[in-house]
Structure formats: C-alpha cells, structure tokens
C-alpha positions in Angstrom: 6.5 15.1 8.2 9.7 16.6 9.0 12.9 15.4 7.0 15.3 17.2 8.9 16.8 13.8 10.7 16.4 11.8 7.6 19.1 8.8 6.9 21.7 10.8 4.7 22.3 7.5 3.4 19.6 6.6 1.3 16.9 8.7 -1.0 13.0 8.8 0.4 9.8 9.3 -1.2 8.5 12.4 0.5 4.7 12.8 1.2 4.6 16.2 3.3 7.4 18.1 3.5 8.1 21.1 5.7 9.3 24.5 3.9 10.8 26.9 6.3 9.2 27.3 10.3 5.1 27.3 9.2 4.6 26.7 5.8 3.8 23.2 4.3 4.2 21.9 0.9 1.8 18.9 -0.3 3.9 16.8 -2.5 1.5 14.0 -2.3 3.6 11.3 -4.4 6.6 13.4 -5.7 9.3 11.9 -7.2 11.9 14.0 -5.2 14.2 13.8 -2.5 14.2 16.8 -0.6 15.6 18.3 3.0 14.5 21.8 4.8 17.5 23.5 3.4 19.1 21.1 0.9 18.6 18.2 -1.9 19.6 14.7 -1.3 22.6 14.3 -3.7 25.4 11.5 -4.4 28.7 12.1 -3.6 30.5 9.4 -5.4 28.9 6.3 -2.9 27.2 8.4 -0.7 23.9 10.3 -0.4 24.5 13.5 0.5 23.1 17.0 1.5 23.7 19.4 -1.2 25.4 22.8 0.0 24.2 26.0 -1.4 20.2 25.9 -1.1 18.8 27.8 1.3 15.1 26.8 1.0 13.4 23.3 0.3 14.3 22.2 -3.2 12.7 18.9 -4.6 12.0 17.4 -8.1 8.4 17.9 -8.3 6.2 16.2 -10.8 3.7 18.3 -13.1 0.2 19.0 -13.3 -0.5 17.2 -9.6 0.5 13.7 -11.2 3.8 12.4 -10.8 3.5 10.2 -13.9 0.3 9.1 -16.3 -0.7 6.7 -18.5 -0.5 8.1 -22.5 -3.9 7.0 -23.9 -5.7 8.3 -27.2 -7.8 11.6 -27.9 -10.8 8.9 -28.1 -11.3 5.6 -27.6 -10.4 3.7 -31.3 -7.8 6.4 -32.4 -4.4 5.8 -32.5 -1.7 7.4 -29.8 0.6 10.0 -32.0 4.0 10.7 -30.3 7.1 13.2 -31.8 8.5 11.5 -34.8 12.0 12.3 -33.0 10.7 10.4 -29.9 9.7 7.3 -32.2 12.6 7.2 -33.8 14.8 6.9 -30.7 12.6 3.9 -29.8 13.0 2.6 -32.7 17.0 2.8 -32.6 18.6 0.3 -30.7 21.7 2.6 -29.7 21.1 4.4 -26.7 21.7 8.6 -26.1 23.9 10.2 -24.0 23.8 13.7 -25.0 21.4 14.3 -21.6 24.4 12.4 -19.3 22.2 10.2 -16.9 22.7 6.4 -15.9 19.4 4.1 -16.0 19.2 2.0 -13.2 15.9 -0.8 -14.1 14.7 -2.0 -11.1 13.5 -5.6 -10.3 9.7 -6.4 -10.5 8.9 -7.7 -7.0 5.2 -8.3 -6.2 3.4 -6.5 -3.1 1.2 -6.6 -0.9 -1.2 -5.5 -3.3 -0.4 -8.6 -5.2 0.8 -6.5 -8.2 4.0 -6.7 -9.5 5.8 -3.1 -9.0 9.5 -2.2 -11.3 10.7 0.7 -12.7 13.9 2.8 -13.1 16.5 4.8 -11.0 17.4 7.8 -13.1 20.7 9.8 -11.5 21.9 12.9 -13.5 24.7 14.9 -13.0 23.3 18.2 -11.0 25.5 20.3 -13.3 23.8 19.0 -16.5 21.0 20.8 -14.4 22.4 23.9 -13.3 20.5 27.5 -14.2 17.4 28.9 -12.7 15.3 25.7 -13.2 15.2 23.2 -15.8 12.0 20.7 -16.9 12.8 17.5 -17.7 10.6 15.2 -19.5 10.3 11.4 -19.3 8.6 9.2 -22.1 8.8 5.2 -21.9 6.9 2.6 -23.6 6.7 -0.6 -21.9 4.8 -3.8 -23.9 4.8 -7.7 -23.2 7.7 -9.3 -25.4 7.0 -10.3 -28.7 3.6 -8.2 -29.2 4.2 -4.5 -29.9 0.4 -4.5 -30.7 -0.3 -3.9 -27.0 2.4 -0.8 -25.8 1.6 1.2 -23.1 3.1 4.6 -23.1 3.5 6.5 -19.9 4.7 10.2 -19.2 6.3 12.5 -16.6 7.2 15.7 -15.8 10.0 17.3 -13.8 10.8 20.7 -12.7 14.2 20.7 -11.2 15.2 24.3 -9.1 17.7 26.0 -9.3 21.3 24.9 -9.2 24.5 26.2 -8.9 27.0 25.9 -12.1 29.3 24.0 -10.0 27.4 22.2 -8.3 28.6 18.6 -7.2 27.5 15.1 -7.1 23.9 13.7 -9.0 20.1 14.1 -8.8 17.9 11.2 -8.4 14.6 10.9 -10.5 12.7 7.7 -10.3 9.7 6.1 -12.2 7.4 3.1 -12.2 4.8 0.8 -13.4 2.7 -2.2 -12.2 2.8 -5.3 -14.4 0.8 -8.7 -14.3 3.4 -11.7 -14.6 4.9 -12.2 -18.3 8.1 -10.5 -20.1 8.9 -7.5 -20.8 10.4 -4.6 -22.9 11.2 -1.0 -22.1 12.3 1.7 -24.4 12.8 4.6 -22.4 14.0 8.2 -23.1 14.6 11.6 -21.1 15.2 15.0 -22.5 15.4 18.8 -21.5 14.4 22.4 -22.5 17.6 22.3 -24.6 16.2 18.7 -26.5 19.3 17.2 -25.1 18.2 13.2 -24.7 19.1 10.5 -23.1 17.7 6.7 -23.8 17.7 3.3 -22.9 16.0 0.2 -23.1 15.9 -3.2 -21.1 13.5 -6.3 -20.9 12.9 -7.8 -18.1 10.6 -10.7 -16.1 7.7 -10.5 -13.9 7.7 -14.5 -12.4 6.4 -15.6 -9.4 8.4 -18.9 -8.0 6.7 -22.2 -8.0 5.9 -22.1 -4.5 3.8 -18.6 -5.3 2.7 -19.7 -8.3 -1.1 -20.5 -7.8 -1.3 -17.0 -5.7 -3.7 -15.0 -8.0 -2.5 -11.6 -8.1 -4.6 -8.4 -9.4 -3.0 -7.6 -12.5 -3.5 -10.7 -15.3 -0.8 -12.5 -17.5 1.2 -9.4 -19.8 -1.3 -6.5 -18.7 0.1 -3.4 -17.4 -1.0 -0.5 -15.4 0.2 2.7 -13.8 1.3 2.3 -9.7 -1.5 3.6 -8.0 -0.5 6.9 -6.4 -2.1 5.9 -3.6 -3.8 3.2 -1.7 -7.5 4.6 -1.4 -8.8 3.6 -4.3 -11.7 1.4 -5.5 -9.8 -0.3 -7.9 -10.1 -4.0 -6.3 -13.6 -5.1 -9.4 -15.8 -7.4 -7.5 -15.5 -11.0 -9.2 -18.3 -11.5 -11.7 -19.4 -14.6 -10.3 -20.1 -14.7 -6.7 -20.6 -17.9 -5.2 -24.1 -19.4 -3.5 -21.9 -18.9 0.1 -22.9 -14.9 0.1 -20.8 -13.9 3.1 -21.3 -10.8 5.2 -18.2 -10.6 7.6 -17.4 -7.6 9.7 -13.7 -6.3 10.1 -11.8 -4.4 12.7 -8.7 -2.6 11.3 -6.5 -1.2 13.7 -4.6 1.5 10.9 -0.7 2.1 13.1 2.6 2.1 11.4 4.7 -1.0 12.1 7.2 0.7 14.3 5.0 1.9 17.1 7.3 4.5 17.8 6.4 6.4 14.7 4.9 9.5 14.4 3.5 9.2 10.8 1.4 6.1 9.6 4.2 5.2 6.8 2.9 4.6 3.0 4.5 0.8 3.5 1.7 0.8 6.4 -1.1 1.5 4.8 -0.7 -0.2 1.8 -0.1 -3.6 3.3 -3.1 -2.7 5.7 -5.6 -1.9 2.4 -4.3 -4.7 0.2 -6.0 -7.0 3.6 -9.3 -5.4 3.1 -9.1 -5.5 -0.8 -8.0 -9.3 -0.9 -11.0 -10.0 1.2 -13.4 -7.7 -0.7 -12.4 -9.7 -3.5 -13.1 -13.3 -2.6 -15.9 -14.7 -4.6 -17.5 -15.7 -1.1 -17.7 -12.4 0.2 -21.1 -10.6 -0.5 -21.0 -8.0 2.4 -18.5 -5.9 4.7 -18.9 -3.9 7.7 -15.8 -1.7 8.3 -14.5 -0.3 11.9 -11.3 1.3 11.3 -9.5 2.8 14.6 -6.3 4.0 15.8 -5.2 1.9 19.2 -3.0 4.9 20.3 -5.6 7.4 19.8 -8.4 5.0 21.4 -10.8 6.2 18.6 -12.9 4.8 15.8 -11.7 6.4 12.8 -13.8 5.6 10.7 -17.4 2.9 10.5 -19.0 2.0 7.4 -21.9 -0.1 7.5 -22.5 -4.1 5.8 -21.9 -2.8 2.0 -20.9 -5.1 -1.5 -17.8 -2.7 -1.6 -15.6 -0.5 0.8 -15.3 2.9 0.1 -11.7 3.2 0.0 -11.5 6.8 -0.9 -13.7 7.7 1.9 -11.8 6.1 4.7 -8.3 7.4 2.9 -10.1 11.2 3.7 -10.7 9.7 7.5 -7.4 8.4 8.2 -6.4 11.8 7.6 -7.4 12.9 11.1 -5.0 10.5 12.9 -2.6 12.5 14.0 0.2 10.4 15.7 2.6 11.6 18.4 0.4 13.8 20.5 -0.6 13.6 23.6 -4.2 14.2 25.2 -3.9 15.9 28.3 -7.4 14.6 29.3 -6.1 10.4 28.9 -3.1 10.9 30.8 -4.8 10.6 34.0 -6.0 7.4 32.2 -4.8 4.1 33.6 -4.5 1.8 31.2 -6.8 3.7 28.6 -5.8 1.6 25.5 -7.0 -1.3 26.8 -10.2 0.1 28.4 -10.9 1.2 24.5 -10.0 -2.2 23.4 -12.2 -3.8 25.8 -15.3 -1.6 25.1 -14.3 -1.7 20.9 -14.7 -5.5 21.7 -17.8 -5.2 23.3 -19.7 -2.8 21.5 -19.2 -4.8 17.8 -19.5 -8.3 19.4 -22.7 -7.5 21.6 -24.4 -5.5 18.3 -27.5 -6.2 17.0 -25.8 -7.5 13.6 -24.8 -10.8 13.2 -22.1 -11.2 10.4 -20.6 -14.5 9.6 -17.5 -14.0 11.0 -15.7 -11.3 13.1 -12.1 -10.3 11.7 -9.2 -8.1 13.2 -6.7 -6.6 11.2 -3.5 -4.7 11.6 0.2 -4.6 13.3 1.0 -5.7 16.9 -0.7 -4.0 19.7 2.2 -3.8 22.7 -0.5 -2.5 25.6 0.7 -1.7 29.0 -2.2 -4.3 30.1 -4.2 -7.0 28.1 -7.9 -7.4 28.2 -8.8 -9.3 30.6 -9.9 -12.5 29.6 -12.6 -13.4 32.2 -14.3 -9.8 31.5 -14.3 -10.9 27.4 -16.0 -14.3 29.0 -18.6 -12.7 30.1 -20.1 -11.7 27.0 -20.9 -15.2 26.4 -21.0 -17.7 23.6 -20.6 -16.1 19.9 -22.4 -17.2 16.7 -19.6 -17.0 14.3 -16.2 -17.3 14.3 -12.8 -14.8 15.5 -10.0 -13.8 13.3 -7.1 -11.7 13.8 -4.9 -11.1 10.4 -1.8 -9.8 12.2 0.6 -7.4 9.8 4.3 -7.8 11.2 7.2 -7.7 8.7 9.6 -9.5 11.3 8.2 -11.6 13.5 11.4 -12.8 14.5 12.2 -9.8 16.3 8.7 -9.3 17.8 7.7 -12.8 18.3 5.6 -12.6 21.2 1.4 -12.4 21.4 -0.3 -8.5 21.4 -3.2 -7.5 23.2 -5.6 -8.4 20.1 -4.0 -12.0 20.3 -4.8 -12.0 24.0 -8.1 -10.7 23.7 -9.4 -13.4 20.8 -8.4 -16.1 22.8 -11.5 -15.5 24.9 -13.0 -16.4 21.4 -11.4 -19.4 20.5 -10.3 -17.3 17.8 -7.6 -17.7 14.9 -4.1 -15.6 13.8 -2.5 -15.6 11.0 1.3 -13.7 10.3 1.0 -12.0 7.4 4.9 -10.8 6.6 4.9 -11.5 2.8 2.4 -11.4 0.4 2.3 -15.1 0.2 1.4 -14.8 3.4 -1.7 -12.6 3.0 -3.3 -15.0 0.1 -2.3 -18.3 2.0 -4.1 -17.0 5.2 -7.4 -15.0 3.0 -7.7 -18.2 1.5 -7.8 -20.3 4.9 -9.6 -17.7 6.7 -12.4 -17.7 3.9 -12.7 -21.2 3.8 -13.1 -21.9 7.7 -15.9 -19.4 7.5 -18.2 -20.8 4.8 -17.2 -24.1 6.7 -18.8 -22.9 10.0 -21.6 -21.4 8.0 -22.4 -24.8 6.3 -22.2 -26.3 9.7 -24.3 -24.0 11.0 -26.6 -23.9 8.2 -27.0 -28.2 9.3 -27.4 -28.1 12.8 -30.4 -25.6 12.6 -31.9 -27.4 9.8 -31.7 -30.7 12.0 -33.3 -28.8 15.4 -35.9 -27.7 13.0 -36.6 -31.2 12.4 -37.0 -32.1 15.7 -33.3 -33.1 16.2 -31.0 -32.5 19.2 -29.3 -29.1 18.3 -25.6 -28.5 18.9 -23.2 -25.7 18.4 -21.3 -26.2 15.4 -17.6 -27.0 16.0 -15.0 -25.2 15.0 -11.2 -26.0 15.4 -9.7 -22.1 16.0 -6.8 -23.2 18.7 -4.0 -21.3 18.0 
C-alpha cells in the first residue's frame, strides 16, 4: 500500500508499507505512522512530514505484537510487576519526567459489537532523539470499584533515529476492547533512561436506551485485547442452540466501500466479518455455507462447505490473493463481464443440489455497468427458501440508489437491509433470522398438511422491498 499521497493532515494505521523502489516491510498492525522518506509529525496543529529521514521510519511494536495481554506464569499464580511500576499506580500524581500528553479516547462500539477506547500518546520527537530509543507502555485497566479483576496489558516501541533538533511530536497509540460498565485506567510510559510518564482516567462504556437490548460480544465489566485482526474464530457458538437448527448459505461480496480503492481497507473487512460472525452466532443458526468473491475480480475467493463454524482464519489467508487495481488483459474484451459473473454466481449456488434455508448476500454496493437481467434470473424458476441481501454502505445518503445485487434479488422476491451502524447490523440479523425460521415453520406446515392428503401451497412470504 503506498503512503506516498497520504492526507498530511491526519495520522494512519499502516498495514504494508513500501520501503524504498522493491522492498516491502510487513507491519501488520503497527502502531506507527510512517511515509517512504519521512514520519508523520505535529507541527503545532498540523500533521506533518518530518525533514531529515531519508528511509521509511515508523514506530514499530515488538516481538510481532503491537500490544498483549499481561497474564500469569500459570493459571492460579499471581501477575508480579516492578515494584517502581506498582507504585506509580498506586500514586495518584501523575509523571512528567518522560514529557508526553495522554489523550483517552472515547469507547464507541463497532461493528463487531465490542466496545473499542484507548489512548493517544504524542511525545516530543527530541525527548527521542539518538540512534533509536525503546519505549515501553504498561497500563492496567479494571471495572470501577473492583480491583480484584485488573487486566494488565503491555507494549513495546522501537523509535529510529532522530535528529537532536528535531521538531514537532511523535504519535504512539494503544487500545482495548471493553463490554459495557465503568472504568479505570492507570497508565505509564518509560524509556531506556527510566524516564516515566503516567496517567490515569476512568471512563464509561454505555450504549443509549435506544441500543440498549443490542447484545454485544463482550459481557457487562469484562475486558479483552482489540483483536489485531479480523480472521479470527473468536465469535463461541451459544451453548444452547435452539430446536429451529438453521443451515443458511451466504454470498459475501469482500470490496472496500469506495469502489475506487485499490486496497480492501481494515474498516472493510471488519464490518464485512462482524456480518458473518453476528450470524454465526444466532442461536438458530446450526449450519453455514460460505461463497466469498470479489465483484471486480469476477472470482470466487474463497467456498467453504455447510459447517457449525466458519473458518475465519482460513478465508483471512484467501482474501489475501485479491489484488485490487489491476487489470486483466484477457476481460477487457469482456462486455459487461461483471455482470456475466454475477449472473452465473447466481445461478450456479441457487440451481445447486443443496438446499439451505435461506440464501443471503452480503457486502457494499455493486455499481455494474449493466444489471442482471431480470427475466434471465426468472427463468430459473420458483425457489424453496427465502433471498437476503445485507447491504454494508456507511452513507446511504450519498449513494442512495439500488446496486446490481438489489436488482438481481428482486427476481427473488427477496429482502435488503442498510447496514450503516452497528445498530443496524443487530436490528436487521435479528429480523432476517426471524423471517427465516418463520418460512421454515410455514414450510414445515404446508408439507405436513399435503402429506395428509391436504391441498399443498407454497408458503407465503412478505419480502417486498
């Protein structure tokens, strides 16, 4: 991903960075900000290029993890910090010998339905300057009121090397994922030289009354470390399933929300797995077929068969291949090829020998040159189960019209839902979840009454849009 044309205006999270003409640098969730030939700095207001670097420079974390959870030599045994470290949390005045400003951020939930804070840390880049310096963050975060249950988290920096008078501050940042509750923080900072800075703030995780009976991942006062990334099988499968025993199949279409970029974002993907993982874990859900493809591509990333659980890190290691912004030489003689691979994705998974309960797309608007047509889509006849499209847009104000996957479920009867904030995302799961086991029931009937000898009818289904 190059950086070169990044907004000068505001610090990034860098996943790949590009270090000289050929040579890449995995920083995989660094907590740097970093140019091809200079660090993002503040001027005063202003995010600026630092002058004087003639190579990439970034903040990078250490031993491949930009922070961890502190936990015990063994399960049982108590976690032993540096007396000097517990003593500063113990101390309500706050160190300045390490100049930096602590900047607490506000705990908003995603679209994992997690809530995500942390801290802004900026430092003077001369309290940094020499060959390299390694920084070393320690904070302990625990719900107000019981200390018995502090969580302890850790991270590593090693800064490069900076001019003595070099101008303007350095920008560190950490984080943590909390359930709702309140909050303290005792945080501290120090370098090679044991110089510290501290600080400490409380704060509240609250969802308002119109989120409140959205059940999010994390429980009341438990917190966890933010995920480095999204491919994980960390979504546990309820304990009690219920008699319904879905098996849906889903259609994810992973593309970054501004068609025009090269790179599918983190933002992206994260919204688009936090859809999957909100319907792995429904209670009605027993099975899931997975068909994840890239529309601009016209390829099927990735297919994983009816399973209790998706293999996240497996179709994380897929995605990989996507490789936006190029062209095949072969599909430009192609008229209209996105929508010829739409038509035929359509086809293929609705005319398959499976039959799942219902039949739901996923992912951000598809702007194709030409829409499926819809008597082609008729001809494939009446389906047994009903058509969903989850559509991920994050302004539908300013791209209010229907896509090509809109068009094409219409054939269907099928149903969209908006998902632009997390609310969104539980409001329609939970909808979407119950029309299904509705039709199933309904389904369930009318064959049990043909069986009988009764007059069999197609069970109805109101999925106008």
């Amino acid at each position: 991903m190059h950086n070169d044309e990044a907004d000068e205006s505001a610090a990034v999270r860098l996943t790949d960075v590009i270090l000289g003409d050929n040579m890449a640098l995995r920083c995989g969730q660094c907590r740097c900000v970093a140019y091809k030939t200079s660090l993002l700095v503040r001027v005063g207001q202003i995010w600026r290029r630092a002058a004087g670097f003639t190579a990439l420079l970034c903040f990078t974390a250490v031993a491949g993890h930009p922070q961890e959870m502190m936990r015990p030599p063994a399960a049982g045994e108590r976690l032993t910090l540096l007396p000097s470290d517990m003593a500063i949390f113990a101390s309500a005045d706050q160190r300045k010998d390490l100049p930096c400003v602590v900047t607490p951020r506000k705990a908003d939930v995603g679209f994992d339905l997690r809530f995500h804070t942390g801290f802004d840390v900026t430092v003077p880049l001369k309290e940094l300057a020499g060959n390299s310096e390694a920084l070393t963050v320690v904070f302990r975060v625990y719900p107000e009121g019981e200390p018995d249950h502090t969580v302890y988290f850790l991270e590593r920096f090693h800064t490069p090397s900076i001019e003595d008078e070099a101008k303007g501050e350095a920008l560190l940042q950490g984080g943590m994922d909390v359930g709702e509750g309140s909050y303290h923080v005792d945080w501290l900072m120090r370098d090679r030289s044991e110089r510290v800075c501290s600080s400490n703030w409380s704060f509240d995780a609250v969802l308002s009354a119109k989120d409140r009976p959205m059940p999010l991942f994390l429980g009341p006062n438990q917190i966890a470390e933010s995920l480095p990334e999204p491919f994980v099988n960390d979504s546990a499968r309820p304990a009690h399933m219920t008699e319904d025993a879905l098996n849906v199949k889903l259609l994810v279409n992973f593309a970054p929300q501004d068609s025009q970029s090269a790179s599918l974002q983190r933002s992206d993907t994260d919204a688009l797995v936090s859809i999957l993982k909100a319907i792995e874990r429904d209670p009605h859900v027993a099975h899931i077929s997975l068909v994840a493809f890239n529309m601009e591509e016209s390829r099927v990333v990735y297919r994983q068969e009816a399973s209790d659980q998706i293999d996240f890190p497996a179709l994380g290691r897929a995605l990989h291949s996507v490789k936006l912004g190029t062209v095949d030489v072969g599909k430009l003689a192609e008229k209209h090829g996105e929508t010829a691979f739409l038509q035929g994705l359509i086809e293929h998974e609705v005319s398959s020998s499976a039959h799942p309960d219902a039949l739901i797309f996923a992912g951000p608007k598809a702007m194709l040159d030409a829409d499926v047509p819809q008597e082609d889509l008729r001809r494939i006849g009446n389906i047994e189960y009903p058509v969903f499209y989850m559509n991920y847009n994050l302004n539908p104000q300013a791209v209010p019209w229907k896509d090509s996957i809109s068009h094409a479920i219409r054939a269907f009867k099928g149903t969209e839902y908006t998902i632009s904030r997390p609310r969104d995302l539980w409001v329609s799961t939970t909808e979407m979840v119950s029309r299904i086991v509705r039709f199933k029931h309904e389904k369930g009937t009318t064959t049990a009454s043909a069986a009988q000898g009764g007059v069999a009818q197609t069970p109805g289904h109101d999925v106008s849009q």
